[in-house]
C-alpha positions in Angstrom: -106.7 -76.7 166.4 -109.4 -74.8 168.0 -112.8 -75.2 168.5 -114.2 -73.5 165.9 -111.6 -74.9 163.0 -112.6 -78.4 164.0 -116.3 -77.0 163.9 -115.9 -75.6 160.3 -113.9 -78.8 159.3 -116.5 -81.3 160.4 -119.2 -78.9 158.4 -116.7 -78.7 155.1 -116.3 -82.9 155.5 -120.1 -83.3 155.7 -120.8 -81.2 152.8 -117.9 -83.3 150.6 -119.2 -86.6 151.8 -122.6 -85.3 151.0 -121.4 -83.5 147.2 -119.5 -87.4 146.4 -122.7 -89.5 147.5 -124.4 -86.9 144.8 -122.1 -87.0 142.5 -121.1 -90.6 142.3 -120.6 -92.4 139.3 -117.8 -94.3 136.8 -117.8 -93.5 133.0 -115.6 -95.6 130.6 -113.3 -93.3 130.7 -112.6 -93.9 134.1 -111.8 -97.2 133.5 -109.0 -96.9 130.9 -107.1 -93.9 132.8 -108.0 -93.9 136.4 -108.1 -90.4 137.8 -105.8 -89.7 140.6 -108.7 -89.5 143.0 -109.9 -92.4 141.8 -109.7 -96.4 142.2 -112.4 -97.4 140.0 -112.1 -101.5 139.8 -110.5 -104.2 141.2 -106.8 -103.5 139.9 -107.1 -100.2 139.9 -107.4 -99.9 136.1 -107.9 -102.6 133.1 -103.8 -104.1 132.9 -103.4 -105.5 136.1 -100.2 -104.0 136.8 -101.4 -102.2 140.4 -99.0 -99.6 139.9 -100.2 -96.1 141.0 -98.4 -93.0 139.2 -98.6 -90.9 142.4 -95.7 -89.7 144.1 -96.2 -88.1 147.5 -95.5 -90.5 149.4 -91.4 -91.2 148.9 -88.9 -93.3 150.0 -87.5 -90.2 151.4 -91.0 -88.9 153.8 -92.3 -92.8 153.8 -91.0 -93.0 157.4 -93.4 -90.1 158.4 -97.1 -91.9 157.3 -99.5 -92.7 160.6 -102.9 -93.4 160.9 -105.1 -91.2 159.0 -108.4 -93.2 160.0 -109.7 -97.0 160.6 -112.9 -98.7 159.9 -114.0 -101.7 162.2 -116.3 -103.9 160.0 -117.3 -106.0 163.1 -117.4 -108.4 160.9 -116.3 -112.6 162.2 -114.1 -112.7 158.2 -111.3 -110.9 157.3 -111.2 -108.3 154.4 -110.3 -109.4 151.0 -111.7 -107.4 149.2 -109.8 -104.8 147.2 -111.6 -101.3 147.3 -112.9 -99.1 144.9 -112.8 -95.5 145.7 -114.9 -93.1 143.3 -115.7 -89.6 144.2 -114.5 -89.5 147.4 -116.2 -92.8 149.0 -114.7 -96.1 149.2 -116.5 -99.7 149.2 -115.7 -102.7 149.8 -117.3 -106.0 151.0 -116.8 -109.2 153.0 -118.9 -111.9 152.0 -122.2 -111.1 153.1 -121.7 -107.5 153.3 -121.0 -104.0 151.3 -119.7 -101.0 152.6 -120.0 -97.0 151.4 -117.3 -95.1 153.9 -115.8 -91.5 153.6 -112.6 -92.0 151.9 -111.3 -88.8 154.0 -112.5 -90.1 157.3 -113.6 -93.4 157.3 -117.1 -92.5 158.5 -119.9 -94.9 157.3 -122.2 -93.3 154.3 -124.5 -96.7 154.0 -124.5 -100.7 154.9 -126.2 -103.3 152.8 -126.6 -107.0 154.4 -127.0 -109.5 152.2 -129.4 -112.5 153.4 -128.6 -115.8 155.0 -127.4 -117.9 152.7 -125.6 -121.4 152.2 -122.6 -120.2 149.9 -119.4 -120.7 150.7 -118.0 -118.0 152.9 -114.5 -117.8 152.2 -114.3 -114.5 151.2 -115.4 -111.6 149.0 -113.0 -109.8 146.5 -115.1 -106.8 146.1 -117.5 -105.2 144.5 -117.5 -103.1 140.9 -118.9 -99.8 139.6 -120.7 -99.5 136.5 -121.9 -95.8 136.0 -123.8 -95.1 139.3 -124.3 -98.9 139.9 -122.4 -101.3 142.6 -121.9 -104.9 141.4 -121.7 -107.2 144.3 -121.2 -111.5 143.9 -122.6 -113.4 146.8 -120.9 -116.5 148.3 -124.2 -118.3 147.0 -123.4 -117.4 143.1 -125.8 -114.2 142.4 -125.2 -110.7 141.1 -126.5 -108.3 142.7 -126.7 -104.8 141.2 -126.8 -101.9 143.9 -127.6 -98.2 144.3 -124.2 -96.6 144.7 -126.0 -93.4 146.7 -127.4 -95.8 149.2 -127.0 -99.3 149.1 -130.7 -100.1 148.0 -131.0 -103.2 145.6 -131.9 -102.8 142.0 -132.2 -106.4 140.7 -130.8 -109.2 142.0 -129.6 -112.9 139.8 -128.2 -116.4 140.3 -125.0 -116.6 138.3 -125.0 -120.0 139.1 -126.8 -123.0 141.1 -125.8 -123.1 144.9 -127.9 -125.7 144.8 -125.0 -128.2 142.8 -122.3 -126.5 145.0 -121.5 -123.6 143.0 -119.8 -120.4 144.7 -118.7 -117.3 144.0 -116.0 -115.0 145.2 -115.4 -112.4 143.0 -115.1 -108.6 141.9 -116.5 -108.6 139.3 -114.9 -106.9 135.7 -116.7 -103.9 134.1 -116.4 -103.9 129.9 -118.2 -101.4 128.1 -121.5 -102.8 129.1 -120.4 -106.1 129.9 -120.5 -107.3 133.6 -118.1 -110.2 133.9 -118.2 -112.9 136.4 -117.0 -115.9 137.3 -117.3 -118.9 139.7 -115.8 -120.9 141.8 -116.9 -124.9 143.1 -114.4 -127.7 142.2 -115.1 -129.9 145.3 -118.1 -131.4 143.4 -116.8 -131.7 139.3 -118.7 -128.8 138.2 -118.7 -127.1 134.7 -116.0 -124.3 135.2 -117.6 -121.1 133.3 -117.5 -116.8 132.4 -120.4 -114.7 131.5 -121.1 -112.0 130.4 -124.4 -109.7 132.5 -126.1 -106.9 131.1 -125.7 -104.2 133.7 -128.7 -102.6 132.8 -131.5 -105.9 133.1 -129.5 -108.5 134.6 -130.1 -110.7 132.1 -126.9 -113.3 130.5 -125.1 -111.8 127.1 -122.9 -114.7 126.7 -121.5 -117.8 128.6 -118.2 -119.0 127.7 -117.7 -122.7 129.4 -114.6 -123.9 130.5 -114.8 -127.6 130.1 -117.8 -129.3 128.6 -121.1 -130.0 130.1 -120.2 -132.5 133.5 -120.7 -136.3 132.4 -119.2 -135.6 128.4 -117.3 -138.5 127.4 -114.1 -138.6 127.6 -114.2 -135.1 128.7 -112.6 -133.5 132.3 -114.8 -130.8 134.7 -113.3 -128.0 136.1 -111.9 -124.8 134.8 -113.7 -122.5 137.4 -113.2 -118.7 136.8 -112.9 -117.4 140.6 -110.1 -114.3 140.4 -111.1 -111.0 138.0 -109.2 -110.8 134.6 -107.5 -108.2 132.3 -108.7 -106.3 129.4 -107.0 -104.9 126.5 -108.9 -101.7 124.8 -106.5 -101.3 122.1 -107.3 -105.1 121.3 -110.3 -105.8 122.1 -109.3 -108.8 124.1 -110.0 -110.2 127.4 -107.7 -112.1 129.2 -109.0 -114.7 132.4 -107.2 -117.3 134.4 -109.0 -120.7 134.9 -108.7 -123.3 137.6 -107.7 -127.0 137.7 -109.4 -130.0 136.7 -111.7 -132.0 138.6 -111.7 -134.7 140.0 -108.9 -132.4 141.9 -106.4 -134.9 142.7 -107.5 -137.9 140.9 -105.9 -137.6 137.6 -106.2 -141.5 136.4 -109.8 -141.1 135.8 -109.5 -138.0 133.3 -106.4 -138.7 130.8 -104.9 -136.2 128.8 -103.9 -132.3 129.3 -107.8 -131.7 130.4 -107.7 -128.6 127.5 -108.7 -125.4 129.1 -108.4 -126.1 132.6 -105.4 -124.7 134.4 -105.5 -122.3 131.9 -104.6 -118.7 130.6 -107.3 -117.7 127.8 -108.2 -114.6 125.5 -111.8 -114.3 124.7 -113.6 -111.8 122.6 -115.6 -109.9 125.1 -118.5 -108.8 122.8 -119.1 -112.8 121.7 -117.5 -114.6 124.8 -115.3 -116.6 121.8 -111.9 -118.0 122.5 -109.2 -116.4 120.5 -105.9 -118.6 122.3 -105.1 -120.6 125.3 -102.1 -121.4 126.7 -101.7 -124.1 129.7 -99.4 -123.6 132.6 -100.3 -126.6 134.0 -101.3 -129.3 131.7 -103.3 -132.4 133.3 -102.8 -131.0 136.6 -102.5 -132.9 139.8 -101.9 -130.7 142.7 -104.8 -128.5 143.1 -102.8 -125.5 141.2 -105.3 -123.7 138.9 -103.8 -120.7 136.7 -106.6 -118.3 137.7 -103.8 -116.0 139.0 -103.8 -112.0 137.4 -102.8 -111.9 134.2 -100.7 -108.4 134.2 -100.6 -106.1 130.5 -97.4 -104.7 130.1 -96.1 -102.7 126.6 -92.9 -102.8 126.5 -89.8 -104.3 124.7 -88.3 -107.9 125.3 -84.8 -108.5 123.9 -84.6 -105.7 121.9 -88.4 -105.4 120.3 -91.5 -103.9 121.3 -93.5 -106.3 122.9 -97.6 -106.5 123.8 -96.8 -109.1 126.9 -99.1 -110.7 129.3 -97.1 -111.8 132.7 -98.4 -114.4 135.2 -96.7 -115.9 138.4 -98.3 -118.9 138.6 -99.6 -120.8 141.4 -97.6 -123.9 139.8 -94.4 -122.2 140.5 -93.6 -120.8 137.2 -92.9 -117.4 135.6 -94.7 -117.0 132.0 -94.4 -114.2 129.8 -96.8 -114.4 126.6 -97.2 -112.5 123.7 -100.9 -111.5 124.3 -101.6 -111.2 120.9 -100.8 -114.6 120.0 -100.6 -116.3 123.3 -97.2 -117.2 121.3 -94.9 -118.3 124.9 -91.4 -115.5 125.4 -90.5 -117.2 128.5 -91.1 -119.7 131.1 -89.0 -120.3 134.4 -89.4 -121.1 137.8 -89.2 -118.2 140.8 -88.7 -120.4 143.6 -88.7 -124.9 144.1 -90.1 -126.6 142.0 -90.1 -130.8 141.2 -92.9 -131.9 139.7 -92.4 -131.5 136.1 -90.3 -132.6 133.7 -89.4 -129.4 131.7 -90.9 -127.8 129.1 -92.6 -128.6 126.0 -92.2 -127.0 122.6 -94.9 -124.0 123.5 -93.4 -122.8 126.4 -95.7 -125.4 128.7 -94.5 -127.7 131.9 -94.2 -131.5 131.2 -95.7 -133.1 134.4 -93.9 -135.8 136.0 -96.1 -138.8 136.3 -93.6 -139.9 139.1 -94.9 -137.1 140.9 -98.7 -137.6 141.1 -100.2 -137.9 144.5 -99.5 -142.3 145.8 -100.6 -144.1 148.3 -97.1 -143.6 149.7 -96.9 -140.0 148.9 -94.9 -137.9 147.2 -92.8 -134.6 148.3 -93.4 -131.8 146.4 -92.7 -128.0 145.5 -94.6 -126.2 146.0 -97.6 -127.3 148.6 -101.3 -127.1 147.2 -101.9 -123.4 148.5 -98.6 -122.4 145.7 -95.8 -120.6 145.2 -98.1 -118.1 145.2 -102.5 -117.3 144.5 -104.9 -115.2 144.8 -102.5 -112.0 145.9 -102.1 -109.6 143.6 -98.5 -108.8 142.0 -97.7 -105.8 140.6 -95.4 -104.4 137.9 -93.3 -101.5 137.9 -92.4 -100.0 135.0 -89.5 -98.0 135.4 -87.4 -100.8 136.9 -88.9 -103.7 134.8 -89.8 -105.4 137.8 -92.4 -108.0 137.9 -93.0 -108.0 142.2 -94.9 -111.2 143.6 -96.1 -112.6 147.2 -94.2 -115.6 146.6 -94.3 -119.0 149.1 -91.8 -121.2 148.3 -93.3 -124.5 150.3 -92.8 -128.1 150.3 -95.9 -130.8 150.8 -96.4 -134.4 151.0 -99.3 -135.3 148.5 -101.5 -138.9 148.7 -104.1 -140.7 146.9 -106.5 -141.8 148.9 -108.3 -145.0 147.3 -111.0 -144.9 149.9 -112.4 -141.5 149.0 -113.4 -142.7 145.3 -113.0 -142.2 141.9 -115.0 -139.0 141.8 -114.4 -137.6 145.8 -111.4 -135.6 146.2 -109.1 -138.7 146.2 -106.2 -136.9 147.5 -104.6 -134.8 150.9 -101.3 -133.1 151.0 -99.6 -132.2 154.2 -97.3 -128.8 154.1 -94.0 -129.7 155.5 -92.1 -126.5 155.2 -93.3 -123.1 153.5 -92.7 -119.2 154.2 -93.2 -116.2 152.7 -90.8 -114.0 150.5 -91.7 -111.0 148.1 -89.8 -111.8 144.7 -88.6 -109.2 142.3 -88.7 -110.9 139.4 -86.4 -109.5 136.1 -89.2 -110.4 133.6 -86.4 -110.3 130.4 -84.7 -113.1 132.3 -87.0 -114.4 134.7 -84.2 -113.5 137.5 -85.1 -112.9 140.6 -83.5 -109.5 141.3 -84.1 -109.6 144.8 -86.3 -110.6 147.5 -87.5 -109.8 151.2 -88.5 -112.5 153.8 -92.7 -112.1 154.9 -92.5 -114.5 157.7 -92.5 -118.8 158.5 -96.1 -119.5 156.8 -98.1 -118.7 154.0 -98.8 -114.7 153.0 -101.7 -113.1 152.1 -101.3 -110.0 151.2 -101.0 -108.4 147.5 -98.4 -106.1 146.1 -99.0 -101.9 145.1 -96.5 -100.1 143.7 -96.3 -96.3 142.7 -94.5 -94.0 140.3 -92.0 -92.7 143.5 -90.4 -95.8 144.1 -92.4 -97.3 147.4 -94.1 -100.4 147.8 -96.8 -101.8 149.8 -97.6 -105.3 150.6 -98.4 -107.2 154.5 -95.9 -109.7 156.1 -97.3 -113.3 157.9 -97.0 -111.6 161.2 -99.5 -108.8 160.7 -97.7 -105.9 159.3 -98.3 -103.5 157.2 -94.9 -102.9 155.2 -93.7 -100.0 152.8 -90.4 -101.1 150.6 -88.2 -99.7 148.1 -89.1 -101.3 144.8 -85.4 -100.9 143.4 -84.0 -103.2 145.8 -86.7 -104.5 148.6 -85.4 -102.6 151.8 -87.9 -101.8 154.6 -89.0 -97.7 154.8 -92.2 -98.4 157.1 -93.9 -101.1 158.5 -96.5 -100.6 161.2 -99.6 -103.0 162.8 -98.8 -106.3 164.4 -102.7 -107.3 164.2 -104.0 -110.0 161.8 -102.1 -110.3 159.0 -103.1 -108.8 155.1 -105.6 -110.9 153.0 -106.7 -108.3 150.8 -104.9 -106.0 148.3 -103.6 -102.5 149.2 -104.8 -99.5 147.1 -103.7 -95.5 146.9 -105.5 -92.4 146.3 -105.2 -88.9 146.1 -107.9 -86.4 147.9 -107.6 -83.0 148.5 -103.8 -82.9 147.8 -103.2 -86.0 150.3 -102.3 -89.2 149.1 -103.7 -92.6 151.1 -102.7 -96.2 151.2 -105.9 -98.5 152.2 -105.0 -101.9 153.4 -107.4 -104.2 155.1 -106.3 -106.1 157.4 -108.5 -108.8 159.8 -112.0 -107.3 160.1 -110.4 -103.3 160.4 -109.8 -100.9 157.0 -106.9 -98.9 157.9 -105.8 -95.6 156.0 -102.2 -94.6 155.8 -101.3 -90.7 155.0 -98.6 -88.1 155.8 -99.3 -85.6 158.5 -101.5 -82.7 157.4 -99.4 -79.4 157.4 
């Protein structure tokens, strides 16, 4: 390339990065059919699915992608977040911090640095888009609402009280002019809870609580809302995981199936009113909340249509629900499992009293951290394949007498665990194949795309490209810190990137110009 084209092609990418920072903005329209240029929310669009219909990149040219650019954050946490990309720029966050970069070069557009705070830092999911406003959750619980075109703060509010141990992790979900968010904090026997956030003022439309009010008798805590949910335009409903009971370990002291926690529910978005519930984990023992993605898929199951909702959850079992009803089409496990019983007569686990955490402890599958969490699956459609980041793990759990009624009264030790992607058949709950990740726990979520390639991120760093029919390797590249966040693809002047962050570094993947 000469001198003079890289002149003329440094002046055209300034006057496109200048054009998108003009230009930016998300309309509803957006939301339900994502443009191909476009990743406009935290799943890429409102089912879940993270299945891209682009097809330039192939299992055939796959081999060919390279670097097209990195970003170093400089950051001291990893990326989780999952970025948007709207008009040409891409942000994303870590937890104190939000990013606007060129999505054709990587080159920073703006910074915004959040202030000290005393949240809990364990990671930022991302941020949202709401016509030209960013939606940012801190790691102390606020909201803050952001100039897209350069990072300036609008209005700023507390979700919740950092104060009482509350945190918040976050992206959050844009519906119609709702701003959803939820939060996280069940070290200390909080209220789990959603609401609902003008985008405009800031100010609370609805709050739709988990469990009751902390010190009801008879009544559990818990139920915290930390991963984004699903939405339904055709019905109207809004579909959220919620996490486990609290005290976390201590089940003696709150009896029962502690209704709502571990929990999938469908809520009316306008109102914040529960519709149905369904438990995957009923009185649960072992840390597992069910805040995992609930994925939207239309199709038929044995022979009729079907409206499903899918979840792999962190309890080790495959549900598929009518979402409609939250009426249960089938439950199984995808990988060990000991601590329940069976099933009940909706489709629920039976725990296993024999299996609650003793002073002698107990083995059990999986380990607190899952057979899988918070990494995104995805579902392709043309091969009816549900594909999850599983971790099929074994842990020793105790109850620890001297840490009280109310403390976390409870440890478990992981004794064995790796990582394995799992095709998953969702008409039989099969596994129709899977690929080893590494010895330890993955982090990485799953992105499919209408030409048959997946993307995901092995234990050991590497960014990997599969087929989704059957799971064999096409690409892997890095050997740097492994995936924690969620890969994403786009399409920009005819060339189609993969983003996947990876340690503190956003790295995009392309196919050689021609």
């Amino acid at each position: 390339m000469t001198l003079l084209n890289i002149i003329i092609k440094s002046l055209i990418t300034g006057a496109l990065v200048t054009t998108a920072v003009l230009a930016q903005g998300i309309t509803p329209e957006m939301l339900l059919k994502p443009p191909a240029d476009t990743w406009p929310g935290y799943h890429g669009d409102y089912t879940g699915r993270r299945h891209s219909p682009l097809t330039q990149i192939t299992p055939a040219n796959v081999g060919g992608l390279s670097l097209a650019w990195a970003f170093q954050t400089g950051a001291a946490t990893q990326i989780k977040a999952s970025p948007l990309v709207v008009d040409g720029v891409i942000y994303f966050s870590v937890p104190d911090v939000v990013w606007a970069v060129d999505a054709r070069s990587g080159r920073q557009i703006w910074k915004y640095q959040y202030p000290a705070n005393k949240g809990f830092h364990i990671g930022s999911r991302g941020v949202s888009m709401y016509k030209e406003w960013l939606f940012f959750v801190s790691p102390d619980a606020h909201l803050i609402c952001l100039n897209s075109k350069d990072g300036t703060v609008r209005w700023n509010v507390a979700i919740a009280d950092a104060n009482r141990g509350y945190w918040s992790t976050l992206s959050p979900l844009i519906v119609g002019n709702h701003v959803l968010v939820g939060v996280s904090g069940d070290f200390d026997n909080l209220t789990g809870f959603l609401k609902a956030i003008d985008p405009e003022t800031g100010n609370t439309q609805w709050r739709w609580d988990s469990t009751p009010p902390a010190g009801t008798p008879g009544a559990t805590t818990g139920g915290m809302t930390w991963m984004t949910g699903t939405y339904d335009p055709e019905t109207k409903l809004l579909y959220w995981g919620t996490g486990n009971p609290t005290p976390v370990l201590n089940g003696a002291v709150r009896p029962g199936d502690n209704q709502n926690t571990c929990s999938i529910v469908a809520l009316d978005p306008e109102t914040g009113k529960l519709k149905w519930a369904f438990q995957p984990s009923p009185h649960d023992t072992h840390d597992w909340d069910a805040v995992e993605i609930p994925v939207l898929v239309d199709a038929d199951f044995k022979g009729k249509p079907r409206k499903m909702l899918m979840q792999a959850s962190r309890n080790g079992y495959f549900f598929v629900l009518d979402r409609l009803t939250g009426e249960n089409l089938l439950t199984t496990p995808f990988g060990p499992v000991n601590w329940s019983k069976g099933l009940d007569s909706k489709g629920q686990p039976t725990p296993d009293p024999a299996k609650d955490p003793a002073p002698d402890g107990r083995i059990i599958a999986p380990d607190e951290a899952g057979l899988t969490n918070y990494r995104s699956p995805s579902f392709d459609p043309k091969t009816g394949l549900f594909i999850v980041s599983a971790h099929p793990s074994y842990a020793i759990y105790f109850n620890k007498p001297a840490d009280g009624a109310f403390g976390w009264a409870g440890a478990d030790y992981s004794v064995w665990g790796k990582g394995v992607l799992e095709a998953i058949d969702y008409q039989t709950g099969k596994i129709r194949w899977s690929h080893e990740l590494g010895q330890g726990t993955p982090g990485g979520g799953v992105l499919t795309t209408a030409s048959g390639v997946l993307f995901t991120g092995d234990v050991q760093g590497n960014v990997l490209a599969l087929r989704t029919a059957d799971g064999k390797t096409l690409w892997h590249a890095g050997g740097g810190a492994s995936m924690q966040s969620q890969p994403i693809t786009y399409l920009l002047d005819g060339r189609q990137y993969v983003v996947t962050g990876m340690g503190g570094v956003l790295y995009a993947w392309a196919l050689p110009e021609k």
